[in-house]
C-alpha positions in Angstrom: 206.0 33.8 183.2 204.3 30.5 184.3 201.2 32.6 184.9 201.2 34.9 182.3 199.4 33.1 179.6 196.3 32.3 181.4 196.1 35.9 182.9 196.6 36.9 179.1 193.4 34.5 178.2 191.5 35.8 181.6 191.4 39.5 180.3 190.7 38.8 176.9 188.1 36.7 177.6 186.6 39.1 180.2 187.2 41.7 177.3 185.2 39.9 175.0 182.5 39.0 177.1 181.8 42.6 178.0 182.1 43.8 174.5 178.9 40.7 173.5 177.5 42.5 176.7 177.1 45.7 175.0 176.3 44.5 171.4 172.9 45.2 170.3 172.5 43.4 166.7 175.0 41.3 165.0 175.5 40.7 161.2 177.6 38.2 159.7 178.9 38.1 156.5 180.9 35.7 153.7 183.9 36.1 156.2 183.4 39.0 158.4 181.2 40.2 161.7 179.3 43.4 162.5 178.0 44.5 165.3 176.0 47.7 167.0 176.7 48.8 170.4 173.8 49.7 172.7 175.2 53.5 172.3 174.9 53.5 168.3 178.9 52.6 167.3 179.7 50.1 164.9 182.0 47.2 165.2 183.8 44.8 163.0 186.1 42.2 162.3 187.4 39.3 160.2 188.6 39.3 156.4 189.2 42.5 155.0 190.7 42.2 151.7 187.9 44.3 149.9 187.5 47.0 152.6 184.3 45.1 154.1 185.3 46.1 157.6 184.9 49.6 156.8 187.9 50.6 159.2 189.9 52.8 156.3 192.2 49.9 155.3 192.1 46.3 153.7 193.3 44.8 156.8 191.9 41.7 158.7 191.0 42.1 162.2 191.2 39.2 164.7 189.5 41.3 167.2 186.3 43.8 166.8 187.5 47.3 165.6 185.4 50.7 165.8 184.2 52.1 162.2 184.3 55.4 162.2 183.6 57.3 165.2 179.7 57.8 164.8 177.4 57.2 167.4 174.3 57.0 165.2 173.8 53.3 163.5 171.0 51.3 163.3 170.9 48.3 161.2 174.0 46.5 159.5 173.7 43.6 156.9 177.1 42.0 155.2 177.0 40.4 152.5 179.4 38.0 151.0 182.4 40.6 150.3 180.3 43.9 151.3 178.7 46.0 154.0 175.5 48.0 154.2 174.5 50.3 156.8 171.6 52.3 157.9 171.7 55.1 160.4 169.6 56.5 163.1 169.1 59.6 160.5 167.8 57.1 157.7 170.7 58.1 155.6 172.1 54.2 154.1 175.7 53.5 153.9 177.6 51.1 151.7 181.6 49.8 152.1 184.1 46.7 150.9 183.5 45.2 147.2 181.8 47.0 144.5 183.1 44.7 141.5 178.8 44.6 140.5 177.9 47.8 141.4 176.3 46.3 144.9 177.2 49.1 146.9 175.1 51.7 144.8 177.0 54.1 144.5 177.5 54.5 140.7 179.3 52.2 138.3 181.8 54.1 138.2 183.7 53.7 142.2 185.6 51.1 143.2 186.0 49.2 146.3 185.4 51.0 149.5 187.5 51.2 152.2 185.1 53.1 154.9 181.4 54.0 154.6 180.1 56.1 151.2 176.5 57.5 151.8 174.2 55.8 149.1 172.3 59.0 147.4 170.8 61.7 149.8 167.1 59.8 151.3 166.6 60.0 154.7 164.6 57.5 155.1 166.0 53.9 154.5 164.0 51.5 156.9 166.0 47.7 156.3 168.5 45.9 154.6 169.5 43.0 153.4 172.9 42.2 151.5 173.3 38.7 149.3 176.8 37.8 146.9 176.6 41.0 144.8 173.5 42.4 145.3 171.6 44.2 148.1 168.3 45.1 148.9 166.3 48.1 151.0 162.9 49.0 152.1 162.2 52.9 152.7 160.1 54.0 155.4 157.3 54.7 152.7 157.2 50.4 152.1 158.5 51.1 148.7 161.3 48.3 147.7 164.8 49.2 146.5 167.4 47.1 144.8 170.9 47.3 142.9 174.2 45.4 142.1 174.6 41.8 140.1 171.2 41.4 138.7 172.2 38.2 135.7 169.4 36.1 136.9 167.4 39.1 137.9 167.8 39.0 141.7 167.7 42.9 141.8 163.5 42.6 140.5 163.0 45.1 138.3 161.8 43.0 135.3 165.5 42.8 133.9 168.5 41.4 133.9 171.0 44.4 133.7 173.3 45.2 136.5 172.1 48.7 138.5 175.1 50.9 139.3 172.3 52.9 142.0 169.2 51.8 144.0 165.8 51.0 141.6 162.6 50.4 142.6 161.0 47.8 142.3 157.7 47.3 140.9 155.4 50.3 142.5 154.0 48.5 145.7 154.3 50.3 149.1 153.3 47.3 151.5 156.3 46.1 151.4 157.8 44.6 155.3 161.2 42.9 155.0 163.9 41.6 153.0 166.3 38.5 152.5 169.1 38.7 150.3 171.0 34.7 149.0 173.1 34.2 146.9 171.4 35.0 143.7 168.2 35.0 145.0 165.4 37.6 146.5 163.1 37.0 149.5 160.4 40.1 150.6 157.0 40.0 152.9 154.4 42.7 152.6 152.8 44.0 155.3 150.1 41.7 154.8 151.3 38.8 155.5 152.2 37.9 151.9 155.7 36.4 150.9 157.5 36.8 147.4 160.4 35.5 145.8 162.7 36.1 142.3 165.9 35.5 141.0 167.8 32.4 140.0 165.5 29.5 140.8 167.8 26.4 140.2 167.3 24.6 143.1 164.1 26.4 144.0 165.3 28.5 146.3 162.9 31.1 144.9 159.6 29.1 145.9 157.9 30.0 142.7 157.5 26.0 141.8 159.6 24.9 139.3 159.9 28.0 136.8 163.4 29.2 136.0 164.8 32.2 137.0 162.5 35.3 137.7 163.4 39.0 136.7 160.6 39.9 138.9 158.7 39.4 142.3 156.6 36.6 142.5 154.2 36.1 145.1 154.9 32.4 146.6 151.8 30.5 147.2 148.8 32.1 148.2 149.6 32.3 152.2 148.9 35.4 154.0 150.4 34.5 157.3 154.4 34.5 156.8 156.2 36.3 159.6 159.8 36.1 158.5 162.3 35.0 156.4 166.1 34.2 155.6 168.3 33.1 153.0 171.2 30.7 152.5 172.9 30.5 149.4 171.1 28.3 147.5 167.7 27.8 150.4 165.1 29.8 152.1 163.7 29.3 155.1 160.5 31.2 156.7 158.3 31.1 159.5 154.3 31.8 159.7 152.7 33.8 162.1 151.1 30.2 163.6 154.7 29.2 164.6 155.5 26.6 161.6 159.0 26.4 159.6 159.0 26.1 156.5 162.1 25.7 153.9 162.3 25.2 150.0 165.5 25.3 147.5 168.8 23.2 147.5 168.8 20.4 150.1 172.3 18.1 149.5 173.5 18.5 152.8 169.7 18.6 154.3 169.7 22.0 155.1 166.0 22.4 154.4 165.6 19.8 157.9 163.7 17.8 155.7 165.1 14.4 156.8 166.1 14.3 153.2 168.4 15.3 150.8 166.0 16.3 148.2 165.6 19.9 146.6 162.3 21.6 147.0 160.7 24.1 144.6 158.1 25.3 147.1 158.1 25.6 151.1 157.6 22.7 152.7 156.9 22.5 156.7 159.6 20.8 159.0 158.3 18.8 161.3 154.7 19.6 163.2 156.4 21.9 166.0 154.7 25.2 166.0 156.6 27.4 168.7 159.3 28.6 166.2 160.0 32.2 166.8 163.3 33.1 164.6 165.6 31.7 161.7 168.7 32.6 160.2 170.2 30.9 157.0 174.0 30.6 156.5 175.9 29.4 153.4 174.3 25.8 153.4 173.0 25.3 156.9 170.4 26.7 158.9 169.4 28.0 162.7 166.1 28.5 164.4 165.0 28.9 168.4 161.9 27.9 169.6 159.5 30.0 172.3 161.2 27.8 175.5 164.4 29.6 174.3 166.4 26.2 172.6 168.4 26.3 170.2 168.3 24.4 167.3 170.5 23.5 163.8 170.9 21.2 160.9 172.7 21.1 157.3 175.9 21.4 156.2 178.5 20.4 159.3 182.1 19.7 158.0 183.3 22.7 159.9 181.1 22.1 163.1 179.0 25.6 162.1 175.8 23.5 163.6 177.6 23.8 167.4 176.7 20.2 167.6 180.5 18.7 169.1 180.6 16.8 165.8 180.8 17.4 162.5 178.8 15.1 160.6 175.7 16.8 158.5 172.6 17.2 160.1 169.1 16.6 158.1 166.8 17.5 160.6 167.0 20.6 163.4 169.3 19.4 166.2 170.4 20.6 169.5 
């Protein structure tokens, strides 16, 4: 028995290595992980009260579980207490809370245990899923949006909750998405970069306006490449390799070397070989070109992979 335990920890870390070995895309979500297998199946794990996992039950998973048995995803987003899918096919696929209508699929279902299809379209392009809303571009560049829409996060000039996708606006250049908490991030194709929903820490980058029921293009840049969203913060990179991050900064998530909130993107530091970003809760990652790693922001659970957990407000490796 002496040498069971370890030859317990061997397999299972062999186990896990070769499942990360086979993952294509990860998505992570308020408390549970997605992932997409080189051979189109879907994975997932973590909390599971709502049906997020999409495994047919409401419960958690210490390890990654199969959802379903098709062969045929694509993307996956999670949001904070939902899931939203697209396949190979286009079709888009919803599962886990539905308290806001954020899975689409009329006001009148409830939570959802395994994947619903979302309407009949065959051809969904991205996603992007925030607390209780979620967002989609169509192959056409038109921009969908539905759930939780009080300080207008959804973008369609109101602020009433949509039980099924909308479109927003009538534009058909539109690139990519970023669901936060409350808040609405896009690009168009050229280059352009907009922003709605609540603004309180100006996480929106549309100055110092309140909230906004609507897209509003952010500055007058045509060069943004990407971009991401915390909760509360936004960060973005241009096609010249600069980050830039606005909205709520009190545990200096923006990498500011501050703690102070910013209404409209500011640029971190002078380094311009920043190739990707990714916003959490209140903290925030980025690799540069070389391949390093880098993190700052909230710390008290040592998400910045630092071997501390003191708060970081500038981008540490």
């Amino acid at each position: 028995m002496q040498n069971f335990t370890p030859r317990i920890w061997f397999v299972l870390a062999f186990w896990m290595l070769a499942f990360a070995a086979r993952a294509q895309s990860f998505a992570a979500g308020g408390q549970h992980t997605l992932s997409i297998h080189a051979d189109g199946t879907l994975w997932a794990w973590g909390l599971n009260a709502q049906g997020q996992l999409g495994i047919g039950s409401t419960t958690y998973q210490t390890s990654p579980v199969q959802v379903g048995t098709a062969t045929n995803w694509k993307s996956v987003a999670a949001g904070q207490y939902h899931t939203v899918a697209v396949r190979q096919d286009g079709t888009l696929w919803t599962w886990g809370l539905n308290n806001y209508s954020q899975l689409g699929n009329s006001s009148a279902a409830g939570n959802q245990t395994s994947p619903v299809q979302v309407g009949t379209a065959t051809n969904w392009q991205s996603v992007s899923a925030g607390y209780y809303h979620t967002l989609a571009v169509r192959t056409d560049g038109t921009l969908w949006a539905w759930g939780f829409n009080y300080d207008g996060e959804v973008g369609n000039a109101t602020t009433d909750t949509q039980a099924t996708p909308v479109q927003i606006g009538t534009a058909t250049n539109w690139k990519s998405v970023a669901a936060g908490a409350y808040h609405s991030l896009a690009t168009h194709t050229d280059g352009t970069l907009w922003g709605w929903g609540l603004n309180n820490y100006g996480q929106s980058g549309v100055g110092a306006a309140g909230s906004q029921t609507k897209p509003i293009q952010i500055g007058t840049g045509n060069n943004w490449q990407s971009v991401a969203a915390g909760f509360y913060h936004s960060v973005a990179l241009r096609t010249d390799g600069t980050l830039w991050t606005w909205g709520q900064n009190t545990y200096g998530q923006l990498g500011t070397a501050s703690t102070a909130n910013q209404s409209a993107p500011l640029q971190v530091g002078t380094n311009t070989t920043w190739q990707s970003v990714g916003a959490g809760a209140y903290h925030t990652l980025a690799t540069r070109a070389d391949g390093t790693l880098w993190s700052w922001g909230y710390n008290y659970w040592g998400q910045l992979g630092l071997g501390h957990s003191a708060y970081q407000a500038t981008p540490c490796r």
